[in-house]
C-alpha angles and dihedrals in degrees: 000000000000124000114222113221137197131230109212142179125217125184142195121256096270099038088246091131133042116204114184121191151147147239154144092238107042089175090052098045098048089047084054088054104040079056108043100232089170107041090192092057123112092241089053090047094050099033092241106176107137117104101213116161129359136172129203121226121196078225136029089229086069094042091053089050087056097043084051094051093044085048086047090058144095118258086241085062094055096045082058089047100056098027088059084040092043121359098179086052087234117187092252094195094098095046081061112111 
């Protein structure tokens, strides 16, 4: 059976600083993150704690694949990305269900 996956991007207060990633448990991984569960980590560095945009994939194979595009592109790209997925840059954690 294939597990599906999500690519994500997560942002500072004041949308400075763009973090993509993916995951299987996207509650689970920003809640890591909102709560620095590893200190050492970029979004800890650079206080990333704000859930943004996120895409769901039916595999993780795919999700990798998006999370390696967005990460390919210009910052110009992502802020599109997010501002057509969530124009009021709403923390979308507690959306999450």
């Amino acid at each position: 059976m294939e597990r599906g996956g999500f690519a994500y991007i997560m942002t500072n207060k004041n949308h400075a600083v763009l973090y993509t990633g993916v995951t299987s448990d996207l509650r689970n991984r920003v809640y890591e993150h909102i709560n620095n569960v590893y200190p050492k980590s970029f979004t800890s560095k650079y206080k990333c704690y704000k859930l943004v945009y996120y895409n769901f994939f039916w595999s993780i194979e795919e999700a990798i694949d998006e999370e390696k595009r967005i990460k390919g592109g210009s910052r110009i790209a992502k802020l599109k990305l997010i501002n057509e997925f969530n124009p009021n840059w709403n923390d979308l954690f507690e959306t999450l269900d």
